[in-house]
N, C-alpha and C positions, 0 to 999 in steps of 0.2 A: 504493500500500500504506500509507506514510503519512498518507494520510485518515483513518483508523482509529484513534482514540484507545489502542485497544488495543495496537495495533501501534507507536504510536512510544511507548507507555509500556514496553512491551518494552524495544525498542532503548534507552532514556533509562537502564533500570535495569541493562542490561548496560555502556554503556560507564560507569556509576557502580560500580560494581565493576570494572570493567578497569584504572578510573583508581585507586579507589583502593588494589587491590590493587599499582600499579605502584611506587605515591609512598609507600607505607606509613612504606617508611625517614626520610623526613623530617618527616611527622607523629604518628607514633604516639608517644604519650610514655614509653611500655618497649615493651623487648624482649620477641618472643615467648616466648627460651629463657630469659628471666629465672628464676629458681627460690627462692621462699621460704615457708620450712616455715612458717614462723611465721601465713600469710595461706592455709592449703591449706583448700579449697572453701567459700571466701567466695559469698555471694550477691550480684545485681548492688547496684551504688553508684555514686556519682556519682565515686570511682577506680576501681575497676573493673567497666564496665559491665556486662560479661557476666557478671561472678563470676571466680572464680578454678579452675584443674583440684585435683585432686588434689595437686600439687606445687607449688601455690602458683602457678602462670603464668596470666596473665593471657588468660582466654581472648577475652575482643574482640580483641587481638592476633594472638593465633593462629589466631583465625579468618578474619581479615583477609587474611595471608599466606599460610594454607593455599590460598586461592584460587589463587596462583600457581600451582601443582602443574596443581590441576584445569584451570586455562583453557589450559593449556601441551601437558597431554594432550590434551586435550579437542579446540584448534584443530589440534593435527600431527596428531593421528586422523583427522580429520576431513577433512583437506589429505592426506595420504599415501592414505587410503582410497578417496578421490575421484580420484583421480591414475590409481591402481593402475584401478579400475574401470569406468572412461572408459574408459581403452586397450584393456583385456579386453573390455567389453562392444562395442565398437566392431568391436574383430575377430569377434569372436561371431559378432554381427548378421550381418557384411558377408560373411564367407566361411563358408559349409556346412561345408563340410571340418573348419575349427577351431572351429566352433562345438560339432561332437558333442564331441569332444574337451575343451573349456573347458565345458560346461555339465555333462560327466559330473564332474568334480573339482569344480566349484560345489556342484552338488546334493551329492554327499559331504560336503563342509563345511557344507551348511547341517542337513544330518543329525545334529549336535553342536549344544545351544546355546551362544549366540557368550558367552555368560559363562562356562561351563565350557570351551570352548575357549581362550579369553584365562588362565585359573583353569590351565589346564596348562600353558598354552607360557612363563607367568611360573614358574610353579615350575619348571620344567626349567630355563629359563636366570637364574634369578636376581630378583631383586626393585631395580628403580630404576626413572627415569623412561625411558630408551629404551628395555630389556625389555617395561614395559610398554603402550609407544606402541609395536613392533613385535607383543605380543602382543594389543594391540587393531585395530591396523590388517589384522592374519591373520583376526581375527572377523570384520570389518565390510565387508570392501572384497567378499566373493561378493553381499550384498545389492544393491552401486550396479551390480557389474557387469549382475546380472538387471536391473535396472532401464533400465540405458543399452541394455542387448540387445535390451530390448522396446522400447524407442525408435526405435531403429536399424531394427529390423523392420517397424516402422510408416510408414517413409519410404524404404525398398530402392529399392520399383518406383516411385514417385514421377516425373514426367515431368521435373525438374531432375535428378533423380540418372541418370535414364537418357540425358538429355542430355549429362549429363557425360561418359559411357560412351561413347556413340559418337563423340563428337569427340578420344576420345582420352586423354584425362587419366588421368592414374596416380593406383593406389589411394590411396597417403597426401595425393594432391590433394584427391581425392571425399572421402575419411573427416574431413580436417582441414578444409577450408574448404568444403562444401558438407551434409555430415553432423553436422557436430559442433556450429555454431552453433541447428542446427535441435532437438537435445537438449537444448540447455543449461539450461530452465528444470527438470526432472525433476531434472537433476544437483544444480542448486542448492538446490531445496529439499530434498532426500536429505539432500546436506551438513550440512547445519543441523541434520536430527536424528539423523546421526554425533553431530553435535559436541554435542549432548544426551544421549545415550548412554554417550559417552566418558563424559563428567562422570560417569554413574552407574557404569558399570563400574569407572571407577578406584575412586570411593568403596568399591565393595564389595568388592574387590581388596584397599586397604588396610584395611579392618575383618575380612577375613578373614584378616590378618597377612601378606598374599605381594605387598604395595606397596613403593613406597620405606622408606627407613631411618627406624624408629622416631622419628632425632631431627630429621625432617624434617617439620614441623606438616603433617596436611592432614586435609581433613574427615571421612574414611574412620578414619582411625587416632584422631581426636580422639571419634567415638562407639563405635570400639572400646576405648577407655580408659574411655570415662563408663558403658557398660554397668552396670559392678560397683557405681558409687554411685547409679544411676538412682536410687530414692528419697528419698536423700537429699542429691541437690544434682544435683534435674531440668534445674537451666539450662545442666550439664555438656553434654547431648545433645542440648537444645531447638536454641541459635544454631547448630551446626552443621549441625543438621538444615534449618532455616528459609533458613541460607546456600544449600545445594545444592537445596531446594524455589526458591528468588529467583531461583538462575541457569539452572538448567534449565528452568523452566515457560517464560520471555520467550522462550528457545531456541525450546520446542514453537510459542510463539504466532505468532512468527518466521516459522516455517517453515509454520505454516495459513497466513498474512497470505500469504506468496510464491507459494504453491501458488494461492491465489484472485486473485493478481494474475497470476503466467502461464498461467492456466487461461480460456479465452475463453469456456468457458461457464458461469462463475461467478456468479451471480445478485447479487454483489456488483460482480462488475464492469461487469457489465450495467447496475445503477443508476449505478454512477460516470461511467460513459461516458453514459448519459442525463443527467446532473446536468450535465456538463462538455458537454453538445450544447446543453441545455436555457440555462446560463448562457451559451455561444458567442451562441446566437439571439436573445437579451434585451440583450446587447450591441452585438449589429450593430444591434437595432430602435433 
């Protein structure tokens, strides 16, 4: 996957913001919630790059840290979702009985979109980061489930799995070590675009006002702030906007890259495997 310029440029721009949202505290040279009237929506400068919010804070700052928020939903979304949906889909698949049963509550849930759904189960229970990482992992985990189900479905009768069956081995043997490895690429790349999803649902979550607390920077609540000056101090809405466009797209590109590398009939992989035959051959000669 990493042959692909595309794809390690990806990965290079996400752990560049991973890193530097982690270390923010020891290089940035003010604080986010710094607050001064006197500097309220500066344009960028070489103090302050991005410009300033309306209250004077320094938004490269804020922008910076707001990342924490997003990547924090974004990976537990993405990890609880995946988790949840493995196990369901698994059972689905493998037993009739519970499958009618978990696909008729699937399809219900996916009958709501998974943003309106996350959009009520935050307002019901409150506005922070676990509410919202349990109200997005309620949206997101029916998609991996359908997903591991049809997996699961497509290697039931399979001559290993049926092997398995007659010599005895108990279901959480066959589902766990002879089922689950054989899903795993589907799961993986699913994953990846939870964890790109996430990103945008929080974002819209907090611009709709029913995210974390107002004085908790994140990029959702910083272009529902900048709305009202959009014309007149566009760089308000631009950085945050370009932030959440930086980390989600490498996400999306991510997860094509993964899907073309466990995909055997990927016309990508096909050339890579002839390239790596072709260079084998030219070595031996």
């Amino acid at each position: 996957m990493l042959r692909k310029k595309r794809n390690l440029l990806a990965l290079t721009v996400l752990f560049l913001i991973t890193a530097a949202t982690l270390t923010a505290s020891l290089w940035l040279p003010v604080s986010p919630s710094d607050i001064d009237t006197e500097k309220q929506l500066l344009g960028p400068s070489a103090e302050h790059w991005f410009g300033t919010d309306n209250f004077g804070r320094d938004i490269f700052a804020r922008t910076v840290v707001a990342a924490r928020v997003s990547l924090l939903v974004g990976a537990v979304t993405a990890l609880l979702s995946t988790v949840l949906g493995t196990v369901t889909g698994l059972i689905a698949g493998y037993y009739k009985k519970a499958d009618f049963i978990i696909m008729r509550i699937i399809d219900g849930m996916l009958a709501f979109p998974a943003l309106l759904l996350a959009l009520a189960l935050v307002a019901a229970l409150g506005g922070s980061v676990v509410n919202i990482i349990i109200a997005l992992t309620f949206a997101f985990w029916p998609v991996m489930t359908r997903i591991v189900r049809s997996a699961v479905l497509q290697i039931n009768n399979v001559q290993y799995i049926e092997a398995a069956k007659t010599t005895g081995e108990r279901d959480p043997v066959i589902l766990s070590r002879y089922m689950l490895p054989n899903v795993l690429s589907p799961i993986i790349v699913q994953g990846t675009f939870i964890f790109a999803k996430a990103i945008l649902a929080e974002a819209a979550l907090s611009f709709l006002g029913v995210g974390v607390d107002p004085s908790t920077p994140t990029w959702g609540n910083m272009l529902q702030e900048s709305q009202v000056y959009i014309t007149i101090a566009p760089w308000f809405s631009i950085f945050p906007g370009i932030a959440i466009v930086l980390t989600v797209l490498p996400l999306n590109i991510l997860g094509d890259g993964l899907r073309d590398a466990f995909d055997p009939h990927s016309k990508s992989r096909k050339k890579t495997g002839k390239a790596l035959f072709r260079d084998k051959k030219q070595k031996h000669a």
